[in-house]
Each structure stands twice: as structure tokens, then as C-alpha cells.
C-alpha positions in Angstrom: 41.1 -12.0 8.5 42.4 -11.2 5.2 44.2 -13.1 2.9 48.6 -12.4 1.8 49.1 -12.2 -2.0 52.5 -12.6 -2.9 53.1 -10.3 -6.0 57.0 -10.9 -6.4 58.9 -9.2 -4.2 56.2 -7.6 -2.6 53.8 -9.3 0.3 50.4 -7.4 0.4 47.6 -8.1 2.4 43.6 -7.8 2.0 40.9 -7.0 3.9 37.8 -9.3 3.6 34.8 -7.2 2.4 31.4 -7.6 4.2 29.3 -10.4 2.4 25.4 -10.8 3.2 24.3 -14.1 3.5 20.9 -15.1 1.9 19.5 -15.1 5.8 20.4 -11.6 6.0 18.9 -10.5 3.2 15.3 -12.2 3.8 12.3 -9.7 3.3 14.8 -6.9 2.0 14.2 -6.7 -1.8 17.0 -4.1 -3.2 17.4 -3.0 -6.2 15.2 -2.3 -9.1 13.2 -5.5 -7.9 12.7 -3.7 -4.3 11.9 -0.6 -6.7 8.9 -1.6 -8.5 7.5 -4.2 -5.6 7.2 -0.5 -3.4 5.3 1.0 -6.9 2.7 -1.9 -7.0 2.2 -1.6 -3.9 1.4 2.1 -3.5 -0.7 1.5 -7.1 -2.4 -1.6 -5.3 -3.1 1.2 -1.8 -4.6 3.5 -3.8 -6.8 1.2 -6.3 -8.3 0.1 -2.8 -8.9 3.4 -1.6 -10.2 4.5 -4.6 -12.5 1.6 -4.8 -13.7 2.5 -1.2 -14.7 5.7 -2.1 -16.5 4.6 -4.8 -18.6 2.4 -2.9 -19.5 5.1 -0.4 -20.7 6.9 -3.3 -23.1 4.1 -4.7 -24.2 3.7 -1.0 -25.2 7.4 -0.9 -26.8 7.5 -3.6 -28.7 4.5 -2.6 -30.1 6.7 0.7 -31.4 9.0 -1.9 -33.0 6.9 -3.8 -34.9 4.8 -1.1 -38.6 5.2 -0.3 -39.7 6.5 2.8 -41.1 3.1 3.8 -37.7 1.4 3.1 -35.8 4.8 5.1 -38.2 4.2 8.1 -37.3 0.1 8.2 -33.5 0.3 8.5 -34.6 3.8 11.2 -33.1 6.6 8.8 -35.1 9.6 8.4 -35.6 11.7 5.0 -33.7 14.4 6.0 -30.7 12.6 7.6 -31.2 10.4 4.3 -30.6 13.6 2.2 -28.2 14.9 4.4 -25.9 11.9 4.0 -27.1 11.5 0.1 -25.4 15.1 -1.1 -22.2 14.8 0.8 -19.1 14.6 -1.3 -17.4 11.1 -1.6 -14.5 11.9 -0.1 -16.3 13.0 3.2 
């Protein structure tokens, strides 16, 4: 319901506007705050996939660098060794 202001002679009436409680706005940033919370995340996604690829990398280049004793123990051969060894990170 709205509320009656009396102005002098005239009567005017309001309409309520729409007010969010705290409930409502639970796990809903807005603003700048709900700006830069979505930036750090996307920066933190990417750091993490960045770091991923990285590690697939080192662990390629680990393959290439094993002996053949050590390639035949964990049942990798030196081709499929090299094979895996030369591929780009991102593969």
C-alpha cells in the first residue's frame, strides 16, 4: 500500500517502491563489488589452466628424457615415448 501526503490543499498518494531484503540478495554480488569478484575469478580459471598446461609440458619432456630401462618399467615404448614427447602443450 502506499502512503497519503498531505501537501496543503492537495492529497497525493505514493506507491511503495520494491525493496530487497538482505535474504534476497544472498550470493548476488552487484555492483562494482560483483564486477571484479567475476574478473578474479576468470584470472584465477585461467592461472589454473595455464598451470595445467604447463605441467603437461614438464611431463612430456620428462618421456623424452627417460631411459629405455625406466620407459620399459612404467610399459611405454620409445617411440610412443617420443610421440607423446613432441606434441604441443596444448594438445
Amino acid at each position: 500500500m502506499g502512503t497519503i501526503c498531505n501537501l496543503g490543499r492537495k492529497t497525493m498518494s505514493t506507491i511503495e517502491t520494491i525493496r530487497h531484503t538482505s535474504i534476497e540478495l544472498v550470493g548476488r554480488p552487484s555492483g562494482r563489488r560483483g564486477f571484479v569478484s567475476r574478473i578474479v575469478r576468470v584470472v584465477r580459471s585461467l592461472a589454473q589452466q595455464i598451470a595445467a598446461l604447463i605441467e603437461r609440458r614438464r611431463g612430456r619432456l620428462v618421456l623424452l628424457e627417460m631411459t629405455d630401462e625406466q620407459l620399459r618399467d612404467i610399459g611405454v615404448s620409445r617411440s610412443d615415448a617420443y610421440r607423446e614427447g613432441i606434441r604441443r602443450f596444448w594438445d
